[in-house]
C-alpha positions, 0 to 999 in steps of 0.5 A: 037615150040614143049614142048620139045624144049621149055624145052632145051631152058630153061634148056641151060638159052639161053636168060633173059626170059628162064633164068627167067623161069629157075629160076622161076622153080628152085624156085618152084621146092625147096618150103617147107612148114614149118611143124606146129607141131599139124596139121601135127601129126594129119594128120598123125595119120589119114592118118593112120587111114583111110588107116588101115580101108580101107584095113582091110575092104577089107581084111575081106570082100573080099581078105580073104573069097576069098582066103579062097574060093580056100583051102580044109580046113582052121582053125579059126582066119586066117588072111591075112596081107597086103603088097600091092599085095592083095592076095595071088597067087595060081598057078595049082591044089594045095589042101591047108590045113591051121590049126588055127591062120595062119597069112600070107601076101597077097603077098606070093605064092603057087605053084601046080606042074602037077604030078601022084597025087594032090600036097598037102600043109599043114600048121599047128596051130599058124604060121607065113608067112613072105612077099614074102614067095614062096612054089612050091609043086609036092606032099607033103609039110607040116608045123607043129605048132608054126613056124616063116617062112621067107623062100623065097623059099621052094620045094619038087622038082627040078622045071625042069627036071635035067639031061634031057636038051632035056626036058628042051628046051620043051616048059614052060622047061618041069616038074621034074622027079618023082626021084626029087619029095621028100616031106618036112616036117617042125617040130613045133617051128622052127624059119627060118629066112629070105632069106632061102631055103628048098630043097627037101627031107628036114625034119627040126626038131623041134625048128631049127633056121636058120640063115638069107639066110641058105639053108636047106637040109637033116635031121636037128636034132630038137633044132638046129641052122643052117646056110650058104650054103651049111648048117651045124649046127652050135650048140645046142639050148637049150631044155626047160623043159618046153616042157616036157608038150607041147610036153610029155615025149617021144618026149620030151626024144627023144630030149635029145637023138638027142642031145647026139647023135649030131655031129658037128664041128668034136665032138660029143655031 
């Protein structure tokens, strides 16, 4: 008699000694060990311990030299977290410059799109990648200084050819016209939450917050929350002065102007 027919026979309980067998199983099946509370705290703060260490050797002595093996430049105290994938996936000729203290998880994604010119992403000084963080570049996108980035998806290009199905139906879906290659440019201490997008030709000013699952598109005036899809600025952001010294005075005048000059909701200002 084959497993698989002992098996329905045990589940249907067809006589005394399948029905025992049931519920020898259905007995097994809900035992619980009683939890002693020292032991167990223990055990768990271990396990926690031994795998902490485990991956943090990995991650120093293996995943991040190789990582940084395969970019043009990268800055001091970079760091890869982990998040069960290892690290991060470089996809076609893609020329990478990460600035200092970039932190990012393992599984993220950078993508190099065949073009006339060697696609080029830059990340700047004290930035943050959210997981699953995916950037696909034809030729230029660049990220300034002290940003959270939880996008999960950002391009300087449509991905596929838009009014040319013919080159669409080619094999791999054919590549973007060079009309819908426009680069983007990230400013410096913007917040873009989770779930968001930028399209291509975007310029985010700085200090933007945008709101869970916003697509980004157009010039975003700096210090400005943003939300929905398609996208459109919901107010102002305060301007602190301390910024007048992070950034100097011009900068920090021109946004003051931005926002005197800033529409929205029908007003102005």
């Amino acid at each position: 008699m084959s497993l698989a027919a002992i098996k329905k026979r045990v589940k249907a309980r067809e006589t005394p000694f399948y029905d025992r067998l049931y519920r020898i199983a259905m007995g097994v099946r809900g035992l619980s060990f009683p939890v002693i509370g020292p032991l167990h705290r223990f055990l768990y703060k271990e396990w926690v311990f031994r795998r902490t260490v485990w991956h943090d050797f990995w991650r120093k002595a293996y995943y991040e030299p190789m990582f940084k093996s395969q970019c043009a430049e990268v800055g001091s105290n970079f760091r890869m977290q982990y998040a069960g994938n290892g690290s991060t996936t470089i996809l076609g000729r893609l020329e990478i410059r990460l600035g200092s203290h970039v932190t990012m998880f393992d599984n993220t994604f950078f993508s190099g799109i065949i073009s006339d010119e060697r696609p080029r992403l830059t990340i700047g000084d004290h930035n943050y990648l959210a997981p699953l963080c995916r950037i696909v570049v034809a030729r230029e996108v660049t990220i300034g200084n002290w940003n959270l980035v939880g996008c999960r998806f950002i391009a300087d290009n449509s991905g596929h050819p838009v009014s040319d199905v013919e080159a669409r139906l080619t094999s791999g879906g054919g590549l973007p016209s060079a009309k819908s290659i426009k680069p983007v440019r990230i400013g410096d201490f913007c917040y873009l939450a989770t779930q968001t997008v930028v399209y291509p030709g975007t310029t985010v000013g700085d200090g933007v917050v945008a709101q869970i699952g916003t697509h980004l598109c157009g010039n975003i005036p700096p210090f400005t929350l943003v939300g929905g899809n398609p996208m459109r600025i919901i107010g102002k952001l305060p301007i602190p002065e301390s910024m007048r010294e992070r950034v100097g005075e011009e900068r920090y005048q021109a946004y003051l102007k931005a926002h005197e000059d800033l529409e929205f909701g029908g007003k102005k200002g």
